[in-house]
C-alpha positions, 0 to 999 in steps of 0.5 A, a space after each residue: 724500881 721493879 714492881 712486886 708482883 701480884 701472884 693470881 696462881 698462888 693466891 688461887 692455890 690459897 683459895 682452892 684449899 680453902 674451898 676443899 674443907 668447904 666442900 668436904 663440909 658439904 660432902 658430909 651433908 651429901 652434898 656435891 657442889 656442881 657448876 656447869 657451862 655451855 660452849 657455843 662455837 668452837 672459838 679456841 681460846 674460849 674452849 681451852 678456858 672451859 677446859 681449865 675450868 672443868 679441871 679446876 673442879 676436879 681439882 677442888 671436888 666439885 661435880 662438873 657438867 659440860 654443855 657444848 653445841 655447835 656454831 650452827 645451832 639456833 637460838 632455841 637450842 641454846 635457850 634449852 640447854 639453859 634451861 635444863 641445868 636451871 633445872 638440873 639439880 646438880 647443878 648450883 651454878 652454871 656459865 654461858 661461855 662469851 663470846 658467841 657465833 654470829 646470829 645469836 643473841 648472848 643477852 637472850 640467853 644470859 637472861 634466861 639464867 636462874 640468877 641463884 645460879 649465876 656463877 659468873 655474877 653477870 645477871 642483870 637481878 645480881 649487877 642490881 644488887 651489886 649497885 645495891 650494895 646487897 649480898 648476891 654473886 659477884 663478877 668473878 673477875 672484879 672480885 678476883 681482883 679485889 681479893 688479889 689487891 687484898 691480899 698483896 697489901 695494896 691499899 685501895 680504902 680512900 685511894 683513886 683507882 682508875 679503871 681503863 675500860 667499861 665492859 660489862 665482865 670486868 668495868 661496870 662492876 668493877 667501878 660499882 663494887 671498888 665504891 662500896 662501903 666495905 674494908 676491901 674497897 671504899 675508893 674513889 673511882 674514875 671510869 675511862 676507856 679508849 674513846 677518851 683522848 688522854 687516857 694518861 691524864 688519868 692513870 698518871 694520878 691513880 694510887 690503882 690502875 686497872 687496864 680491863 680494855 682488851 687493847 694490847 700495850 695500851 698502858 704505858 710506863 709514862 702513864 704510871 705514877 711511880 709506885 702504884 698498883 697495876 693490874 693487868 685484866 684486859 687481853 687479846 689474842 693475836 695470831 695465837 698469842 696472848 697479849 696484856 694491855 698493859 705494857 712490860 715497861 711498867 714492871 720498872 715504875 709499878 709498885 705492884 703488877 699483875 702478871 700477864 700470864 698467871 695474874 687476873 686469870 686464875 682468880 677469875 676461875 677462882 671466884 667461880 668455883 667461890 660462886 659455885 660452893 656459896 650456891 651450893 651452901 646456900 642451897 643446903 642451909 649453910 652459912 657461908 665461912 
């Protein structure tokens, strides 16, 4: 068996297009959709991330604004910049770049966000409502992958998916969104991570394998019932090179498997910019599509 696999790039293209009629509609309103971000430090992989970002609006027409400050500054300074693309009106939703420099406080300064503009769903007040069940700004990596299930056809309604992995950027609200009550989800959930002494006890009876645990080669083949989803979220970065949790041997039991370059990746900066034009259209009156 060779897995079919979960194309992040292409269906990101699909969105990006998507999101261009929505952001010409915007246009003739006088509307510019505008996301931005805040760099602290200079940890590579988190700059080059920004920077694809960046592009990514350019590519799809939306005003960027880009926040950097060095690892030397204080609490305070990075509280500012918060605060001034709160209240910049050209931007309707905007990022804290994780991780941060030692010494200062990431919740802090996620918790100063105006949750209207939280592109990337992680606000306390927006996880609530995801608990909830009510409409607001969705994780952009669980959501990317929901939408990245979706549309391969991987049946998620009903079916057991094990999520490896408890973080608060892909886990927590994973688990909680994949319960709920919508066509694209309604699953039976188990949430395990890397204190869990038989992980494979698990995933070897999930329809769904989500590996969101940043632990290189953790899911194995003999993990992986034959003909289930994978999805590859968790990586790492070791002496400058990118690596999956999920093992290449599972390519040859999966059913369907993300990519370790081009899968889960894309769609989380794809559900940014979706964050970002869905502000914006609520900011001007818009029903969303």
């Amino acid at each position: 068996m060779t897995a079919i696999t979960l194309d992040g790039d292409a269906l990101a293209a699909q969105i990006k297009d998507d999101l261009r009629s929505r952001v010409a509609a915007l246009g003739e309103r006088g509307v510019v959709p505008g996301l931005g971000t805040i760099l602290v430090g200079d940890d590579g992989p988190s700059a080059n991330y920004v920077g694809m970002k960046h592009k990514d609006c350019a590519q799809v027409g939306l005003h960027s604004v880009d926040k950097r400050l060095p690892a030397t500054a204080a609490q305070a300074e990075v509280e500012q910049a918060v605060a001034e693309l709160n209240d910049d009106p050209s931007v309707h939703a905007f990022i804290v770049q994780y991780p941060f420099p030692k010494g200062l406080d990431y919740e802090a300064a996620i918790l100063g966000v105006d949750p209207a503009k939280d592109a990337d769903g992680l606000h306390p007040v927006n996880l609530g409502h995801l608990v909830m069940g009510v409409d607001a700004p969705l994780a952009c990596t669980p959501h990317g992958i929901l939408k990245l299930l979706q549309a391969y056809g991987v049946p998620v309604v009903g079916r057991h998916v094990v999520v490896v992995g408890r973080g608060l950027t892909i886990g927590r609200p994973l688990a909680n969104l994949l319960t709920l009550k919508r066509p694209d989800a309604n699953a039976a959930v188990t949430v395990v991570h890397t204190g869990v002494a038989d992980i494979g006890a698990f995933t070897r009876t999930a329809d769904v394998v989500v590996a969101a645990a940043g632990s290189p080669g953790l899911i194995t083949a003999d993990m992986v019932k034959p003909g289930a989803a994978v999805v590859a979220a968790g990586v790492s970065f070791r002496d400058g090179r990118l690596l999956s949790d999920v093992d290449d041997g599972v390519a040859e039991v999966a059913g369907w498997l993300s990519p370790r370059v081009g899968g889960v990746g894309p769609m989380t900066r794809a559900m940014l910019l979706v964050n970002t034009v869905e502000a914006a259209e609520r900011a001007a009156g818009v029903t969303a599509p």
